[in-house]
DRENTI-845884 format. One record per residue (C-alpha): residue number from 1; residue in one letter; x, y, z. Coordinates in Angstrom, 3 decimals, decimal comma. Layout:
# DRENTI-845884
{NUM "A" {X Y Z}} ...
//
This chain:
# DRENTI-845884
{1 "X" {-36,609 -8,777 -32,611}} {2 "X" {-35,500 -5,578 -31,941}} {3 "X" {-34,325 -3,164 -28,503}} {4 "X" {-36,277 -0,206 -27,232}} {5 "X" {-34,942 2,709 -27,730}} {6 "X" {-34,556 4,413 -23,812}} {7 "X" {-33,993 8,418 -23,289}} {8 "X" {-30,359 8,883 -22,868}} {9 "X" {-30,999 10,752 -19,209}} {10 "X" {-34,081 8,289 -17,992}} {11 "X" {-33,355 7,213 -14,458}} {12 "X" {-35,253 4,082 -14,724}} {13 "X" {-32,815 2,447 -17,634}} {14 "X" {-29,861 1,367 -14,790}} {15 "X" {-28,897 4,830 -13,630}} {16 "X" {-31,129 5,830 -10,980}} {17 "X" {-31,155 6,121 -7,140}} {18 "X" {-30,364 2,716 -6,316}} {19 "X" {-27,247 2,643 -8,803}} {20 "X" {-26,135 6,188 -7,378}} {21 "X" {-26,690 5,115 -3,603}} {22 "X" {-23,632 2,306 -4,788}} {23 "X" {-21,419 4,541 -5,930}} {24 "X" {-21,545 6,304 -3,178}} {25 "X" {-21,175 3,841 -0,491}} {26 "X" {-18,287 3,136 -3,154}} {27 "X" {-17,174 6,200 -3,021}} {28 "X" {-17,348 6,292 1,042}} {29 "X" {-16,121 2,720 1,511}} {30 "X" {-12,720 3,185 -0,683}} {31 "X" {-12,198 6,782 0,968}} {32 "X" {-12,111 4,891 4,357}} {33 "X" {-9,870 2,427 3,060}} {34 "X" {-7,016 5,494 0,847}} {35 "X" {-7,473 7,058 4,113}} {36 "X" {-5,010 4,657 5,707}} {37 "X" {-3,276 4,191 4,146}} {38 "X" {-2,660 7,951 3,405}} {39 "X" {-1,685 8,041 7,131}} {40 "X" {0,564 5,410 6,815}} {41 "X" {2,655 7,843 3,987}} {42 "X" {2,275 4,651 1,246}} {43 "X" {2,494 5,662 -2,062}} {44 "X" {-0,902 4,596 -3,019}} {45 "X" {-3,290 6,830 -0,370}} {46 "X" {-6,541 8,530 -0,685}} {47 "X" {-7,289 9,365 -4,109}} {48 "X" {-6,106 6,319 -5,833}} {49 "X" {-7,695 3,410 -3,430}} {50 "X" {-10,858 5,871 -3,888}} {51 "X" {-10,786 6,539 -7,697}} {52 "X" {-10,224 2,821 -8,363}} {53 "X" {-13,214 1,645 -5,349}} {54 "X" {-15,574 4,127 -7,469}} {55 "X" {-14,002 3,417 -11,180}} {56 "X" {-14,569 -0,666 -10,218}} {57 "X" {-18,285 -0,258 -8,755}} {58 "X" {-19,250 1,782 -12,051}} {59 "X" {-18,096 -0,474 -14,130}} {60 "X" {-19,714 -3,366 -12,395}} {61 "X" {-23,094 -1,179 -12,908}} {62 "X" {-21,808 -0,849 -16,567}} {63 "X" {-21,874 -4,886 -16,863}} {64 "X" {-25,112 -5,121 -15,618}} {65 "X" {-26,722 -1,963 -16,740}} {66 "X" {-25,116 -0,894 -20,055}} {67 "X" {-26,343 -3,515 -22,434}} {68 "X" {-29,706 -3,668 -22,133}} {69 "X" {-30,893 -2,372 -24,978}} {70 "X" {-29,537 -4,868 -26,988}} {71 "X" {-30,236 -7,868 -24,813}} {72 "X" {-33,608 -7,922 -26,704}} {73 "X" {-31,866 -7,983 -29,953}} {74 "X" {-31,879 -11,909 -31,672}} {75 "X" {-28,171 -13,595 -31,581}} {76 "X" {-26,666 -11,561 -28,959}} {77 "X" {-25,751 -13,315 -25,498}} {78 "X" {-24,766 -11,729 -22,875}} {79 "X" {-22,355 -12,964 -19,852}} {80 "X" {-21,946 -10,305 -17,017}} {81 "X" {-19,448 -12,179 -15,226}} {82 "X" {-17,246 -11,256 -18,160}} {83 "X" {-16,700 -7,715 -17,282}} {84 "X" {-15,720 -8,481 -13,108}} {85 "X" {-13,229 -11,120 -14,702}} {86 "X" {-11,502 -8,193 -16,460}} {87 "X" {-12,047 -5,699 -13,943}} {88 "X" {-9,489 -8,171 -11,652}} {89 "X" {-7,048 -8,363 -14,252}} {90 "X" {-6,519 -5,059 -15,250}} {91 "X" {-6,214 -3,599 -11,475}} {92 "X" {-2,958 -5,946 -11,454}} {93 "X" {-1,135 -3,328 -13,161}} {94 "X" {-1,470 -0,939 -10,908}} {95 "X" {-1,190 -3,455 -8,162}} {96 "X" {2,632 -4,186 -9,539}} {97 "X" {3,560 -0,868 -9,921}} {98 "X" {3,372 -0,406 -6,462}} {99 "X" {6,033 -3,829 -5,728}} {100 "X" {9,333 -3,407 -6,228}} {101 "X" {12,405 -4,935 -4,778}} {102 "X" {15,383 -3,557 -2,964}} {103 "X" {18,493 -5,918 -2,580}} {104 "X" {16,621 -8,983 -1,071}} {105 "X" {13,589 -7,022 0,439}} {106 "X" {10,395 -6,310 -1,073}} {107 "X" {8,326 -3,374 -0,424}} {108 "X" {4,951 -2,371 -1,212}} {109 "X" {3,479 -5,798 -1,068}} {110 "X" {0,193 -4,581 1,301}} {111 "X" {-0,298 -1,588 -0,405}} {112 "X" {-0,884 -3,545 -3,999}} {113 "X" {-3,065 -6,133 -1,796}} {114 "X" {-5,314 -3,255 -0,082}} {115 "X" {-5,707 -1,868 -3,555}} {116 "X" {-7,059 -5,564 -5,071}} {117 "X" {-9,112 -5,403 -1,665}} {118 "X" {-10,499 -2,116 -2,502}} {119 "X" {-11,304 -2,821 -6,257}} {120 "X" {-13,242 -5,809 -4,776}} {121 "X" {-15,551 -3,945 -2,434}} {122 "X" {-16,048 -1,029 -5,423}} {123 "X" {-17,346 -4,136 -7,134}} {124 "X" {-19,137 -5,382 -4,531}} {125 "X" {-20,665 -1,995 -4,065}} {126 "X" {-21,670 -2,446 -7,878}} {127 "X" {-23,191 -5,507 -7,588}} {128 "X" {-25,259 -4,835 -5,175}} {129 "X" {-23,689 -6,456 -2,218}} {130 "X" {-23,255 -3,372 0,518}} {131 "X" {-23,138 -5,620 2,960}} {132 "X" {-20,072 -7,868 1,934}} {133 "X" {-18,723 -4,571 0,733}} {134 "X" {-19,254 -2,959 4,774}} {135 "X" {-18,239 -6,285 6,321}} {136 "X" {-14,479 -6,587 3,868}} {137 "X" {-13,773 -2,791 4,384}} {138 "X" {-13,976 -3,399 8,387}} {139 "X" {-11,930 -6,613 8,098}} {140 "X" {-9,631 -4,634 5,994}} {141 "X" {-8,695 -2,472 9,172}} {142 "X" {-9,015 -5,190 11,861}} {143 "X" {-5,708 -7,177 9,486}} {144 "X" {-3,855 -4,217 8,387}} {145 "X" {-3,792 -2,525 12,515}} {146 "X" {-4,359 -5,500 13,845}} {147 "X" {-2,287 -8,148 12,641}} {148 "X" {0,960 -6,943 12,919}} {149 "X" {0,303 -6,303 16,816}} {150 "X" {-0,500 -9,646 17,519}} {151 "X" {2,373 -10,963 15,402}} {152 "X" {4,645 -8,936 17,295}} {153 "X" {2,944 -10,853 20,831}} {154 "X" {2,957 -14,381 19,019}} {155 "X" {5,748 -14,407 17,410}} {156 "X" {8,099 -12,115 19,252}} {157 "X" {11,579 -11,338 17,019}} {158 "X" {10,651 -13,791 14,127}} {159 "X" {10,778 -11,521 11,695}} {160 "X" {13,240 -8,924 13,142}} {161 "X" {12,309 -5,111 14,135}} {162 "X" {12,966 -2,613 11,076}} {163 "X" {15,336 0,743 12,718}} {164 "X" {16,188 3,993 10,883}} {165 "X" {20,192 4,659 11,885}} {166 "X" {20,850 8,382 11,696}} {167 "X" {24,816 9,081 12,197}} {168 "X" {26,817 11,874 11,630}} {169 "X" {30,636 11,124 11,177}} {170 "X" {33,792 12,882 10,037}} {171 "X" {34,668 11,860 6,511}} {172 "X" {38,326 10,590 4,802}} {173 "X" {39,177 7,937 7,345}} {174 "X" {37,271 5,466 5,475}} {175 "X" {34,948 5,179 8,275}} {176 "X" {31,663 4,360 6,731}} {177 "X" {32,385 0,485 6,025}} {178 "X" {33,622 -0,250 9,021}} {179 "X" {30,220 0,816 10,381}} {180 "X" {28,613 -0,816 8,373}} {181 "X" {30,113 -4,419 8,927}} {182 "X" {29,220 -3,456 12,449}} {183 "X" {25,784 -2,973 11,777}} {184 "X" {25,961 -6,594 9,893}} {185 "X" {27,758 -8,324 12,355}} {186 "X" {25,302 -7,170 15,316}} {187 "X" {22,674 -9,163 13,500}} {188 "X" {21,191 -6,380 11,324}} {189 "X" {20,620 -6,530 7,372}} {190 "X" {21,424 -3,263 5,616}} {191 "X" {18,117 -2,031 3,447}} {192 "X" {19,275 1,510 1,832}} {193 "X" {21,904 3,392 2,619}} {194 "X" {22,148 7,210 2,376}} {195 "X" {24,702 9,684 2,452}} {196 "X" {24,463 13,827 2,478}} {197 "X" {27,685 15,752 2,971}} {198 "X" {27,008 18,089 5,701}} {199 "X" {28,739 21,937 3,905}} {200 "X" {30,533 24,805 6,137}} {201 "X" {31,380 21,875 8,690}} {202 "X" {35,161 22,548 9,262}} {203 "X" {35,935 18,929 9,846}} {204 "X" {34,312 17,902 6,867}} {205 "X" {31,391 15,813 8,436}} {206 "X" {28,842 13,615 6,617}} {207 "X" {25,426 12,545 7,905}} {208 "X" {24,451 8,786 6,550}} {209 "X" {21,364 7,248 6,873}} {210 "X" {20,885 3,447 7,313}} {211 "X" {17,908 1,398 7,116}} {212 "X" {17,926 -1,535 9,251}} {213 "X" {16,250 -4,993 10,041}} {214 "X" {16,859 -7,686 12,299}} {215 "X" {17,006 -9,294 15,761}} {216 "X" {20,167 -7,722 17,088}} {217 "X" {20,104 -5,197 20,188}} {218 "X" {19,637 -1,666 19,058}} {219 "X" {20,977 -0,309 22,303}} {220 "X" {24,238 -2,287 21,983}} {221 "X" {24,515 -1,311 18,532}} {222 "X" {24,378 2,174 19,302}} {223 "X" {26,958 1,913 22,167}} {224 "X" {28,948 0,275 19,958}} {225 "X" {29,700 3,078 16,750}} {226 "X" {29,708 5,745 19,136}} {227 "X" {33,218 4,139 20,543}} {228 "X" {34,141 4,445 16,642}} {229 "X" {36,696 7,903 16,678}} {230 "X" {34,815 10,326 14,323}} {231 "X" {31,529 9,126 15,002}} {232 "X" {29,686 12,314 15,683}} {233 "X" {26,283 11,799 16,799}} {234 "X" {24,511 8,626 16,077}} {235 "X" {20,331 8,238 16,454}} {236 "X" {18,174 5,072 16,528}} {237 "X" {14,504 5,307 15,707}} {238 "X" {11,846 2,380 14,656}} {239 "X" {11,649 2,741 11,074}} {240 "X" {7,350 3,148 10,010}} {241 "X" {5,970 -0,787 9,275}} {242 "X" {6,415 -1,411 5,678}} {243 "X" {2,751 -2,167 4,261}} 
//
């Protein structure tokens, strides 16, 4: 038994308006998710949650659509579940290039999630499933806006509030440490440090940057290094939620 030959360009043979209306909502679905994450400044935003949402729903239409002119064809078997299974394994690379650690805190850990999230509603889309694909794209914002607020009201200092330190202090006194241990010892762990010499200061003055988590009182924190002499200006702002 042989397969029919099809025209390469006839609409009927799995790429017609039905398979085109997918990877659009695809195509709109995945934009909706990139785009907040692109306002959220992660690394992965709007193109690549939307290039993988539309590269996953095509080739879910590929593992339904692309083989059937040999599904007529004696000995050959066909198992479309075979091509979603690899579909989820492959997106894990780009999933863990988006983790990585710093000292003992990880970063990027929703980002790698919302892209899994987004391949699976590009498959969805695919498959023919718009409405699981609608309904896991609006759960996707009501856990990534949502959740942290009501962790914050539930669980109120559990995980301690991430601060951005901004300080500006003169340099060769050995200062910098000492500031540090008092950042530590107010109950805050130090996540990156970062130091820029500030040039055609007279009293040679540096500008450091410290990243900040914990349960310790930001206020009393900031009283305390600006009684430090050669503390210039120091500035406390909530650092953006890591997701």
């Amino acid at each position: 038994m042989t397969g029919v030959a099809v025209p390469l360009w006839h609409v009927g043979n799995g790429q017609g308006p039905r398979q085109l209306s997918e990877l659009g909502l695809a195509l709109l679905l995945s934009s909706l998710i990139g785009w907040e994450r692109a306002a959220r400044q992660k690394s992965a935003g709007l193109r690549t949650h939307t290039l993988v949402g539309i590269a996953s729903a095509l080739m879910m239409e590929i593992s339904q659509h692309g083989f059937t002119q040999v599904l007529g064809l004696d000995n050959v078997s066909f198992d479309p579940s075979r091509v979603a299974a690899q579909i989820v394994s492959g997106i894990g690379f780009i999933g863990g290039g988006l983790i990585f650690v710093r000292r003992d805190a990880v970063r990027g850990l929703t980002t790698a999630a919302t892209i899994w999230l987004t391949c699976a509603v590009g498959m969805a889309c695919g498959g023919g499933l718009p409405v699981l694909a609608v309904a896991v794209t609006a759960l996707h914002f009501i856990v990534v806006r949502g959740y942290p607020r009501l962790a914050r009201r539930l669980l109120p200092g559990a995980t301690g509030a991430a601060f951005e330190l901004r300080m500006t202090y003169r340099t060769g006194s050995a200062l910098l440490p000492r500031l540090m241990q008092t950042c530590t010892r107010r109950g805050f762990r130090i996540l990156q440090v970062k130091v820029d010499r500030l040039p055609g200061r007279a009293d040679s003055a540096a500008r450091v940057l410290l990243e900040l988590e914990g349960t310790g009182n930001s206020g009393e924190l900031t009283a305390e290094l600006f009684e430090n002499a050669g503390v210039i200006d120091v500035e406390m702002t909530a650092a953006p939620e890591d997701e």
